[in-house]
Structure formats: structure tokens, C-alpha cells
N, C-alpha and C positions, 0 to 999 in steps of 0.2 A: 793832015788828018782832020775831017769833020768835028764839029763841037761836038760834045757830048751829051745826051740826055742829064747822063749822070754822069758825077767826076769820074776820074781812071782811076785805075788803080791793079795791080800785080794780081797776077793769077797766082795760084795755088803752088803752083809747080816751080813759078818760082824762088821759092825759098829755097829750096834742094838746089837750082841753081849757083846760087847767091854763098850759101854754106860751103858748094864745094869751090866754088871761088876762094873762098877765104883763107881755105886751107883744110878743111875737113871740118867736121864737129870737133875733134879731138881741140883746134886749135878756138874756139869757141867756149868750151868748159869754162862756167864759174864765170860768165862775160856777161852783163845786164844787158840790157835793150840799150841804157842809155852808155854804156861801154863799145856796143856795137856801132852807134852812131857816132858818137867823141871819135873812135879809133878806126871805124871803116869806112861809115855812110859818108863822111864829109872829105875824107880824102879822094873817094872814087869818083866823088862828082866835083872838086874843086876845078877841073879844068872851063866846067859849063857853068858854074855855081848855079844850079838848078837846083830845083827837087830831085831825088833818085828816077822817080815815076820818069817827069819830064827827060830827066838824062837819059833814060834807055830808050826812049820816044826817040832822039836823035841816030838813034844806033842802030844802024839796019839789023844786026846781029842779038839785037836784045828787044827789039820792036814789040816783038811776037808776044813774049811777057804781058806786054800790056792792055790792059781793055778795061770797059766799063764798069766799075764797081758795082756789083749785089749786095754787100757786107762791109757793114763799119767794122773797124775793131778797137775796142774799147779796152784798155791796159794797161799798168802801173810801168815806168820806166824803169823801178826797182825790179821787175822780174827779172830769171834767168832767159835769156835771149831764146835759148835750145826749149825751155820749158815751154814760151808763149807757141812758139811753133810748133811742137809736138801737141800743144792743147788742141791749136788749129786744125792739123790734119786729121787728130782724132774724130773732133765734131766733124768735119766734111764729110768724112770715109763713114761715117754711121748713118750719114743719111745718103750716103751715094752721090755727095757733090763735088766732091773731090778734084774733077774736070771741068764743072760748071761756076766755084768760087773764085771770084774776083775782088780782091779785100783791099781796104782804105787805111791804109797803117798810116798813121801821124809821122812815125818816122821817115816813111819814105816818101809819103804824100807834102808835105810839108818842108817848105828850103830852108833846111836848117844852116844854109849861110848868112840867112838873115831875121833869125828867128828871136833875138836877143834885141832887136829895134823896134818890135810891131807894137804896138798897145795892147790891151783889152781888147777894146773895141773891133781891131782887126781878129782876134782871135776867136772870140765870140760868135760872131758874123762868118766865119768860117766854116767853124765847125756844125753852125746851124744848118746852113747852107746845104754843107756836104750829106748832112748827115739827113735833113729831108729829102735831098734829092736821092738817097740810096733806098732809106724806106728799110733796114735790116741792120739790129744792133746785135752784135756777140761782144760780151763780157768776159775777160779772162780771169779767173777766180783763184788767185793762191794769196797764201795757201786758204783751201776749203772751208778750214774752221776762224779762218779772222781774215777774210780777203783783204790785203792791202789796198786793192783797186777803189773800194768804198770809202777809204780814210786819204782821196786824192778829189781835193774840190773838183779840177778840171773832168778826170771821171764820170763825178758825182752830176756835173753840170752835161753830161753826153745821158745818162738818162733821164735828166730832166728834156732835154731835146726830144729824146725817144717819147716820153709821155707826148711832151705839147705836141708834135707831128703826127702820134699815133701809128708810128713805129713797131716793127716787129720785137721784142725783144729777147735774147737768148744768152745763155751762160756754157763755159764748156772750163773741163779741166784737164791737165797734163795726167798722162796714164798711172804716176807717181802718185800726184797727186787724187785721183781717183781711188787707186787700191788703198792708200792712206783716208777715206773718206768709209770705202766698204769695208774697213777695220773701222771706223769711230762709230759706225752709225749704229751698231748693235745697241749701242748706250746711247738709250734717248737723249741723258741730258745732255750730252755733248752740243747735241743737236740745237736743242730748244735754248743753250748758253749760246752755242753760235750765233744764233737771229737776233739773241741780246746784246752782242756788241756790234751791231749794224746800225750805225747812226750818223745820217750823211750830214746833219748839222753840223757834225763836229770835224770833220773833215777839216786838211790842209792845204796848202799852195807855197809853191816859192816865194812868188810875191806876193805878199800882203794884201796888196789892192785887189788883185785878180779874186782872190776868195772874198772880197768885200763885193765886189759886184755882180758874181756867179750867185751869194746869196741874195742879194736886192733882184735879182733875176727869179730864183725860186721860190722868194716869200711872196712877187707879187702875183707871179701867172700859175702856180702849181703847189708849192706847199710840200716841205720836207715831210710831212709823214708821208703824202701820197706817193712820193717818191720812195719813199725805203719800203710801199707798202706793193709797188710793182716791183722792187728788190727781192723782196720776202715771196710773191707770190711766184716768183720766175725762179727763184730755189727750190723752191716747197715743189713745183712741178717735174724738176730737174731731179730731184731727190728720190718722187714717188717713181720715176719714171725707169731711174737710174737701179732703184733697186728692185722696181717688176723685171727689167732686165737679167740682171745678175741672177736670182729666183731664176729664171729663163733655162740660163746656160748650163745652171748648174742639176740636170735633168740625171745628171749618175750619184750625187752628192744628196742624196734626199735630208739628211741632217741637216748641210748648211740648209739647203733651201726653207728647212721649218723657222731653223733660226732665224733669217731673212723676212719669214713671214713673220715672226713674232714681231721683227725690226720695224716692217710698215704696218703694223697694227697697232703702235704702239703711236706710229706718229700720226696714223687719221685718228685713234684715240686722243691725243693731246689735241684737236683741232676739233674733237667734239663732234669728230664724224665718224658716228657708231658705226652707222650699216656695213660700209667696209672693211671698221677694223675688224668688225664678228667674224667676217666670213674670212680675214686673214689667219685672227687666231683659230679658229675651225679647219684650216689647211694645216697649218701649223700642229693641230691635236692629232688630225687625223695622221700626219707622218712622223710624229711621236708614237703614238700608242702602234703603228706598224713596227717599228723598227726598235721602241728598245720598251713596250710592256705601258699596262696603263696605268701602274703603279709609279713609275720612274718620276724624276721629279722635273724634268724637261715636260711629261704629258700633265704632270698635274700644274707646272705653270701656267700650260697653253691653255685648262681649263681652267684656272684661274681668271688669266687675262680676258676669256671668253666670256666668263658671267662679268667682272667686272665693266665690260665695254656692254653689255643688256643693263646698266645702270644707266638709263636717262631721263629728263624731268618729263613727269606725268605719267608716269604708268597707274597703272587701275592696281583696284585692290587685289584682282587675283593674279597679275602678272609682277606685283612686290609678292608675293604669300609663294609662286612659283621660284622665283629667284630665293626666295628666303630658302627654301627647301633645297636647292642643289646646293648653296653655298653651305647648309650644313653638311649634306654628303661630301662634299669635294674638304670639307672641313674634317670629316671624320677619316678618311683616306688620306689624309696629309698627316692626322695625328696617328694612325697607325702605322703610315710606312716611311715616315720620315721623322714623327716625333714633335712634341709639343712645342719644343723650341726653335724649331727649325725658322730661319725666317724666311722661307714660304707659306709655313702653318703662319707666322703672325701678320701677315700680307693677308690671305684670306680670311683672317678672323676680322681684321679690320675693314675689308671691303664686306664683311657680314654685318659690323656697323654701319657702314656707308647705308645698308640697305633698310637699318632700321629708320636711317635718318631721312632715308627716300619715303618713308610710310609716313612719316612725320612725326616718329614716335624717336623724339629729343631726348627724353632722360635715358631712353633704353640705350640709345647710340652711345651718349656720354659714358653710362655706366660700362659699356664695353671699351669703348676706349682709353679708359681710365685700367682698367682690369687687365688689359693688353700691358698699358706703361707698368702702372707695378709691376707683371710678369716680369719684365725685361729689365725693372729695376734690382730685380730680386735677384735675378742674374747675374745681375754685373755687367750687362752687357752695352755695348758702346752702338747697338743696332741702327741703321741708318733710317730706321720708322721712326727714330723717338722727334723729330723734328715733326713729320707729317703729322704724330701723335698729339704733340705739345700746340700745334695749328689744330687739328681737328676737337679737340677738348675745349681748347679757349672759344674757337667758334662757335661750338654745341651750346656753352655755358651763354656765351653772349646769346647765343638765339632763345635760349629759354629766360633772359635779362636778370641772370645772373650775374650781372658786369662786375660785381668786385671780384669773383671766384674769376672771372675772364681775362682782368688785364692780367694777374703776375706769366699764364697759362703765355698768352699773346707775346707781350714785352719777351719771354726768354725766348719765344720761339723767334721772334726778329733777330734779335740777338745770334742767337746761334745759326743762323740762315743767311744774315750778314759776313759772320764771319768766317764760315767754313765754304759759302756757296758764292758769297761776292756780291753787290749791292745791284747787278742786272739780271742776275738768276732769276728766273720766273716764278719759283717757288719764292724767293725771297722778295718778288714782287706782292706774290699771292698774300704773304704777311701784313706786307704795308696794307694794301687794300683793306685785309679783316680789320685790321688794327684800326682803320680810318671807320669803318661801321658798327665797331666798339666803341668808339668816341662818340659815333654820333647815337647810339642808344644810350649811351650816358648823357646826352647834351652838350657836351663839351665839341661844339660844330665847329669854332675855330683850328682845335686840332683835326678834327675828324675832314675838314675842307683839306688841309696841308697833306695829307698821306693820299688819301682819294683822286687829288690831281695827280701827284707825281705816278700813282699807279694806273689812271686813266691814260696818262699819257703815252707809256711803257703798251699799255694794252690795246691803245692805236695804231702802235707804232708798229708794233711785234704781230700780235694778232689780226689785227683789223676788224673792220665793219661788221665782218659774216660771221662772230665767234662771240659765243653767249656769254663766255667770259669777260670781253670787251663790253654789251649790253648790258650785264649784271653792273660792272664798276662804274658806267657812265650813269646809270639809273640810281645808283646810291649818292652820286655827286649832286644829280638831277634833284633831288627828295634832299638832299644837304641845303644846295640852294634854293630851294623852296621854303627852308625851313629860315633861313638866313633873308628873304625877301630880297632876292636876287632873281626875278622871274624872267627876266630877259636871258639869264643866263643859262635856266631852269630850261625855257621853251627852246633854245640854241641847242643843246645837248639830245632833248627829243626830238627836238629836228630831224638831227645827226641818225638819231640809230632805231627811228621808228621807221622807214621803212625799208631797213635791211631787217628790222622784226616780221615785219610784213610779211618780204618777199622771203627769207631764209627760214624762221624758227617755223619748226614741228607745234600743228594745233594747238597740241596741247602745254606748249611750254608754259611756265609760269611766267616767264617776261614779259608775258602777252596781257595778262592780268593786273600786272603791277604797272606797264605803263600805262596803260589806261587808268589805273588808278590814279595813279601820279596827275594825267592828263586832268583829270576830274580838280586834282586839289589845285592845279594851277589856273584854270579858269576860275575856279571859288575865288583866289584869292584876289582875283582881278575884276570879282562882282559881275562878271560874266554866266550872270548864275542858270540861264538854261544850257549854252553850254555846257558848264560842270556837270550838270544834273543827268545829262547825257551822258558821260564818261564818269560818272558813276554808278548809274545802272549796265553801264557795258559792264563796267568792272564785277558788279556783283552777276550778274547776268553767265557772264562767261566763267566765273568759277564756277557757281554751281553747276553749269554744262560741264566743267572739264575735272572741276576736284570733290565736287559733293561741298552738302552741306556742310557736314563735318571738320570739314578741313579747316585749319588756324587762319590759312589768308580769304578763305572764304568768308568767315564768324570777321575778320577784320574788315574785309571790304564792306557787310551789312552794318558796324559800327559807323564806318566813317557815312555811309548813305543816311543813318538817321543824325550824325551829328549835324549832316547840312542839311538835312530836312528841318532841324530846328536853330538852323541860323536863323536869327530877326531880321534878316533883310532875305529869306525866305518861305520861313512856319508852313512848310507845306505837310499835309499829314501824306504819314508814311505808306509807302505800297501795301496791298495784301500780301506779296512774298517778302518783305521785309518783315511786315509785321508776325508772320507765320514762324519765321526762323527763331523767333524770340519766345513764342508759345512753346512752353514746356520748358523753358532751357533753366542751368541749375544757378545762373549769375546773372545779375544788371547790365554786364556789360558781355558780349559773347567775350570779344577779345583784346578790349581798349586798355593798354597802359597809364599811366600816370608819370609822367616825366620825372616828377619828383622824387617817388619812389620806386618806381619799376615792377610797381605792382599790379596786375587787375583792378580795374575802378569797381569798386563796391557799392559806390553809391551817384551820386550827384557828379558831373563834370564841370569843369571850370575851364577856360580860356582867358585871353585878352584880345580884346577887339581891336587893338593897336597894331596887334604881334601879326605877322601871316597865317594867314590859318592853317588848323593843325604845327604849328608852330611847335606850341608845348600844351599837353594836358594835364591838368590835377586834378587831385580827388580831393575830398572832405578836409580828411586829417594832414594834406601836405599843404594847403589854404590855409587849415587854425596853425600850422605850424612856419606859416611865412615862405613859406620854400618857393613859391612862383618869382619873388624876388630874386632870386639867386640867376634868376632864366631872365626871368622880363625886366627892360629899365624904367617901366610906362608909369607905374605906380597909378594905372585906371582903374576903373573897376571890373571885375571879373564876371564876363559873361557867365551863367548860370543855365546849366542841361539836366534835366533829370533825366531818369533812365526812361524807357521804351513804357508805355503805360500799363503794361503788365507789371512791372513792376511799381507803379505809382497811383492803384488803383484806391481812389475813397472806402474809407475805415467804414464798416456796417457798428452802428453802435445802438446798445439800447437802451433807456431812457437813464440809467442809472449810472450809465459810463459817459453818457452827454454830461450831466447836472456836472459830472468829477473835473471832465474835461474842463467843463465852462470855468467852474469856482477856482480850478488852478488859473486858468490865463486871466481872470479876475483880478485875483492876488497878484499877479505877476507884472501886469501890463497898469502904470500908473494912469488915474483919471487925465490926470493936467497931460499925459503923453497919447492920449487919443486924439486925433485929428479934429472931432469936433466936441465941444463941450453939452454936456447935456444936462440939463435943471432937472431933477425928478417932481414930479407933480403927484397930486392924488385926484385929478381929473380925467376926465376925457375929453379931446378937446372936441369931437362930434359929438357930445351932448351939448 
């Protein structure tokens, strides 16, 4: 037989072969891959001590079997033998390859006579080999919710090959495992805990070494997240794909099919991809209100879920003021035909605060959220919002720098999200994160860094690049280290997710403002000051195009423009749209905090010219009260801001409130403490 393009490898067909050799399936039950080979593969070929491939190559009888491989397959030895091959034939037969699959099993491809002598090195080099020259990876996935296949270095090391080669890559599951898959997935969380324990770092191997050098392989050319992150995306595909299908089939079953759509609306929902989930939940209402009334509490889920996925960042004032309005309808038809308790009514009344906190109206959100918890405390009821409730409180409160009201809120919801959901749960990620941006509007950056990592890293890992939830947590790390004067570490992270901001986020996201802001302070702090001055006019710039004046990060981005406007290693006077936004306004400062207190600056700003800028800000009374101390170790002197010169405009006096002025700082200010001494005379010295 001629060399081959690509290595050989067993058609399709022949497994059914091979099984009814064996003795049937019957005699196969309850038998591993690696049971199959110990007890069949190595006796059948012990006469040629070959690989199987190569043995049936000998065999005019078995020849036919064999041909060029299209398909790697990639598989735990722990599976059941009957499972891997029933996955097999299912994926082939749905896309009609059936005839045309020619696959590279390690077991059969591989001589297992001499497989316990090879090095690494040999093994390595193998499988590279093979698996570039096929150019096609299929993954066998069980079970579905904790694949073994991922927690096997050697695996783990077949898609790293797939990435470097640029590889097709696919996943399939036994029909068992399937319908066990279209039973869990109704329950998002299952889901989104599933992608939580996928972590090929942690993977294993027989021998030691082999996983010591599979990973010096993947930290230097490709990188374990990029690897779990084509893992995740080639589920996420398989998933959406899997259950458009089923939806499909199920053409006389209109119920399931709603239920199904609620199912994938819920998971482009969590991914933060609205447009699709709307129009799922919107299939989903409309074959609810067909079939059981538009009362029932299946349509008024669907309508639930429906407004909730129309919550995304940046909507205008009259498309929150629109949503606000159906959510009280959908609110008042929940409390009529299911009842105030219901928790569906406390689901929608909550995403009716979501909505106030999408207007930016903070205390309004908190007060309903809070309103909600007592309800349900009042109750007695052990409802599973009280966690989302205890996260969405403490956050609201941190957002309006209420931080003492924030941590006990924060602290118990980790707590109880740890404990009941498990320390990979994403909601129990979502905690850490707040918790990490609670510290750091407290100041306290050393905890606020420790929580922020381990949650950025989960949100690389899990989510990826393309998910503003990822952008949000690397942008707070981003502004941590900024604040820490760690700018190398600052500009690495917006490296990273400025331009999947770029190319993915919707115009008007907020991400898009705040890194640019960011961008602005990390040039400042590098004295790169046209630069900065550039990516702080974007920042202010493109709020007012996308959120109005009005808006909190709007009033914040014009603070931070005039603070660098009167940096001394800038004094530039301020724009006429800068200066405009501060005509008529009812404060000194639109929106600038005081590190030390967490209050609005009332007056005068302070810095350190030591610290990185914007580092920490004070005001008046946390200065006379020492409090910069606590922040800064510099013991310099403190740069000195007044406010915007509207506020700092010269006193109109007249003549009798001069003389009062003068005669006080007279008295006040000692002769021998005036700079120069002065003789009084009763002369003039031009006469």
C-alpha cells in the first residue's frame, strides 16, 4: 500500500465489525475503552504485535476496513467502550458521514505492545504529527455536565494541537448521554456550573512527567485559558445547536418546544446576547399565550424573561421610561393572577429594580430591593432571590459609596453563595468580583487586587474576550492597578480587552467610556500628558453623545478633565464644554469623591504628587483630619485644586467690608511673619 497523505485509520463500519467479533454488545457491557484493549485489542494482534490498524492491513479479509483518516478522536480510556461508539455513530449519521468517516483511535492506531517503553517525547511527536496531518478533532464528552475527557492531560494536550495546527474542532455525545443533557439544560445553572468546572490546568496523567511537560508545551505556545476558551466555545456551539434542533423535532409538542425556547434564551441571555434571547423568549410567549391563556404563569414567565433580556447598557431615556411601563403591567397581572408572593411576582418586581438602576436612579433600585428582602423576610420564606437580593443591595449601596451599609450586604451574600452554590458557580464568582470593587471604593486595593484576580481569571476562562462581564472585571482590576502604580500591568489588561471592546460592544455601552477614561489616567500618570488629554476628552466626549449630560459617569468624566487640566505639570484652562457643564450646577464638584470619606468634595481637592494620579482624593475636612495618611506613606505635601472657577469667583466688596477684611488679617498675620519688613515713615520718598 502507498504512503499515506494522512495516517490510516478504521472506517466507521468498522466498529460493528469488531463488536460482533467480540461476541455481541451483550458481551461488551460495563467494559472501558481501556478493558477493551487490556482484554481484546492486544490478544488479537499479539501474533503480528502491531497496531490493530497495521494488523488488519495484513489481512486481505480485514484490509477493506482501513483507509486514510478524516478524524482524530479524542477520549478518556475511562469511558464505556459501547458509549464512545455509539457517540461516534451518532455525530457521523447527523451529518450524513457515516460512509465517509475514517477515525484515528489511539487504541487501535497505536501498538499497544510497546506502548509502556516509548518516552514523552515519542508520544508527543505522535500525536502532533497525526493529528496535523488529519486536520479534524472530535471530542467525546461524558458525562456532559463534568466531561472526564478535560480532567486527562493527554486529552487536554490533543486540543492544544487542534488550536496550534488550526484544526477543526468538534464534540459529540452518546444518545444517553444527550437526552440526559436535554433534561439538565432547562436549568440554566447547571449549565453555566458545567463551563465552571472545566479547567485543563488541573488536569491529570499516569505519569507525572508526561503532565509536566504537556504543560511546559501549553504555557509556552498557547496558554490554558485559550485552550478551555476553544473548549467552552465548541460547547456553547454544540449546545445552541443541539437544542435549535430538538425545538426542531418537537413540531406536535408545542409546550416543550416553548420550554426549549425559554431554555436557549436564557443561555444567549447569560452570554449577554440580547437580540437572540428576545426573539427566543417572544417564540416561547407566543406558544404559551396559544395554548394554555395569557394569564398562566408559563406566558407570564416568557414575558418576564422577555423584558428582562430588553435590559442592556445604554438605553435612552424613553426606551427605560418604555420598559418601566410594561414591567409594571406584567407586574400588575402577576399580582392579580398569581399573587404577591408568587416568586414569579418577586422575579419581576426585581427586574423592575434592575430597571431603575439601568436609569441610574441608585437609591430608587436599592429601596425596592430592600422592599422585596423584607417581603420575603416577612414570610419566612427561604426564596432562592434572597442571595441575588443580598448581591444586588450591597452592590446598589457600594454604587452610591455607602460602603459601611455594603460590606455586612456583600460578606453574607459570598457566604451563602459559597456555601450552597460552591466556590466555581458564577453567581459565586459574581460575588467575589463585587466584593473586590467594594474594597476598592473603600481604598483598601490590597484586598480589592486579591478578589478581582481570582474573579478575572474565572471570567477569562469561563466567559471570554467577547463578554462585557469579562471587560467590566478586567476594567476594575485595570483602575485597581492604576491606582496601586502598577501601570505596566494597568496598560497589559487594556491591551487584552480594548479591542474586543472595539470590535464586539454595542455603541453605546458604558465600557467604551470608562476605558477610555481609564486610558486617559494611565497616560497622566506616565506624564504622557497630550496623550491623556486626548483620552480624556474622548471620555467626556462620547458620554455626552451616548448618556447626556446628566448622567453620574458623565459629571465624573468632566471632574477628572478639569482635575488634569490643573495638574502643574499641565494648567491648561478648561474647554468651553467643560466649563459649560459646571454653569448652573448645584455642587463644586459635579461628581468627585473624597477617598476618605466617600463623600462629594464640597470644596477644595487634595492629592499627592508622589501617589499615581487619581490615586486617592481629599477634601478639606479629611486633610484637617489626617486621613490622607491612612492612604498615602509619602508624608509630601498635598497638591491643592480648587473647584472649577465658578465656583472660586473674587468676593465684590465694598469699602466697608474691605477696611473689616484688612483690620482682621492685620490682627491676625504677625509684622515679624511678613516676608519683608517694613519701617513706617511720615515721608514720601518722591518729595
Amino acid at each position: 500500500m502507498p504512503q499515506p497523505h494522512r495516517p490510516l485509520g478504521v472506517k466507521l463500519a468498522y466498529f460493528a465489525h469488531l463488536i460482533e467479533r467480540l461476541g455481541g454488545r451483550d458481551q461488551l457491557q460495563n467494559l472501558t475503552t481501556a478493558d477493551v484493549c487490556f482484554q481484546h485489542v492486544k490478544p488479537l494482534t499479539a501474533a503480528t504485535q502491531l497496531s490493530l490498524v497495521d494488523h488488519l492491513v495484513t489481512d486481505e479479509t480485514t484490509a477493506q476496513y482501513v483507509a486514510e483518516a478524516n478524524w482524530y478522536i479524542s477520549h478518556a480510556w475511562s469511558y464505556l467502550f459501547l458509549e464512545t461508539v455509539d457517540s461516534l455513530e451518532t455525530f457521523f449519521a447527523q451529518r450524513g458521514l457515516s460512509h465517509e468517516a475514517v477515525v484515528w483511535l489511539c487504541v487501535f492506531n497505536n501498538n499497544q505492545h510497546f506502548s509502556n517503553v516509548r518516552p514523552f517525547s515519542f508520544w508527543s511527536s505522535t500525536f502532533q504529527t497525526e493529528l496535523a496531518a488529519i486536520g479534524n478533532v472530535l471530542m467525546v464528552m461524558h458525562p456532559w455536565n463534568d466531561p472526564v475527557v478535560l480532567r486527562r492531560s493527554w486529552c487536554v494536550f490533543e486540543v492544544y494541537v487542534a488550536i496550534k495546527v488550526g484544526a477543526c474542532f468538534e464534540m459529540t455525545l452518546a444518545t444517553a448521554q444527550k437526552d440526559l443533557f436535554l433534561k439538565d439544560i432547562v436549568n440554566l445553572n447547571t449549565f453555566m456550573k458545567m463551563l465552571g468546572t472545566i479547567k485543563s490546568e488541573e488536569s491529570e496523567t499516569t505519569i507525572a512527567s508526561d503532565r509536566d511537560g504537556i504543560f511546559d508545551l501549553i504555557r509556552s505556545e498557547v496558554s490554558f485559558e485559550k485552550l478551555d476558551q476553544m473548549v467552552f466555545q465548541t460547547i456553547s456551539a454544540w449546545v445552541h445547536a443541539t437544542v435549535r434542533a430538538h425545538i426542531a423535532a418537537k413540531t406536535s409538542e408545542p409546550l416543550v418546544q416553548a420550554a426549549y425556547w425559554i431554555a436557549l434564551g436564557r443561555l444567549y441571555n447569560s452570554k449577554h446576547d440580547c437580540v437572540p434571547a428576545s426573539a427566543c423568549f417572544d417564540q416561547a410567549r407566543v406558544l404559551f399565550q396559544a395554548h394554555r391563556g395569557p394569564h398562566h404563569e408559563d406566558t407570564l414567565a416568557a414575558r418576564s424573561y422577555g423584558l428582562d433580556a430588553r435590559m442592556i447598557p445604554g438605553l435612552s431615556r424613553s426606551e427605560l421610561d418604555a420598559l418601566e411601563a410594561d414591567f409594571y403591567a406584567l407586574l400588575a397581572d402577576e399580582r392579580t393572577h398569581l399573587g404577591p408572593a408568587h416568586e414569579l411576582t418577586e422575579t419581576t418586581h426585581m427586574n423592575l429594580a434592575y430597571t431603575y438602576f439601568a436609569s441610574g436612579n441608585f437609591k430608587r433600585a436599592v429601596a425596592t430591593f430592600e422592599e422585596i428582602y423584607e417581603e420575603i423576610m416577612k414570610n419566612g420564606s427561604t426564596d432562592k432571590n434572597i442571595m441575588t437580593l443580598l448581591n444586588n443591595i450591597g452592590t446598589l449601596y457600594s454604587m452610591i459609596h455607602e460602603y459601611d451599609k455594603a460590606l455586612p450586604w456583600q460578606l453574607r451574600c459570598l457566604q451563602m453563595r459559597q456555601e450552597r452554590l460552591g466556590p466555581k458557580d458564577p453567581r459565586t464568582m459574581q460575588s467575589v468580583n463585587n466584593l473586590g470593587m467594594l474594597y476598592k471604593g473603600m481604598g483598601n486595593l490590597v484586598e480589592a487586587e486579591v478578589r478581582l484576580v481570582y474573579a478575572a481569571e474565572y471570567y477569562k476562562r469561563v466567559l471570554g474576550l467577547q463578554n462585557d462581564a469579562t471587560w467590566n472585571c478586567l476594567l476594575n482590576l485595570t483602575n485597581v492597578y492604576l491606582q496601586l502604580g502598577r501601570l505596566r500591568d494597568a496598560e497589559a489588561l487594556m491591551e487584552l480587552i480594548w479591542p474586543h471592546i472595539q470590535r464586539d460592544a454595542p455603541k453605546r455601552h458604558l465600557i467604551i467610556g470608562s476605558t477610555l477614561l481609564a486610558k486617559g489616567v494611565l497616560h497622566w500618570s506616565r506624564k504622557d500628558m497630550t496623550t491623556a488629554a486626548s483620552y480624556f476628552e474622548q471620555s467626556l466626549s462620547w458620554r455626552l453623545e451616548h448618556l447626556g449630560s446628566a448622567n453620574a459617569q458623565t459629571k465624573m468624566a468632566a471632574d477628572m478633565n478639569y482635575l488634569f487640566a490643573m495638574d502643574p505639570d499641565v494648567r491648561a484652562e478648561p474647554s468651553p464644554t467643560l466649563s459649560a457643564l459646571y454653569d448652573g450646577a448645584a455642587t463644586p464638584w459635579l461628581a468627585l469623591r473624597c477617598t476618605g470619606c466617600a463623600a462629594l468634595v464640597p470644596g477644595d481637592v487634595y492629592y499627592c504628587l508622589d501617589c499615581p494620579r487619581n490615586a486617592f482624593i481629599f477634601c478639606d475636612a479629611c486633610v484637617a483630619a489626617a486621613r490622607p495618611e491612612s492612604f498615602c506613606a509619602h508624608a509630601s505635601t498635598l497638591h491643592r485644586i480648587h473647584p472649577h472657577r465658578e465656583f472660586w469667583k473674587p468676593l465684590t466688596l465694598n469699602d466697608d467690608s474691605a477696611a473689616t477684611l484688612y483690620a482682621a488679617y492685620v490682627h491676625k498675620i504677625r509684622a515679624d511673619a511678613l516676608r519683608l519688613s517694613v519701617e513706617p515713615r511720615g515721608w514720601h520718598p518722591m518729595i
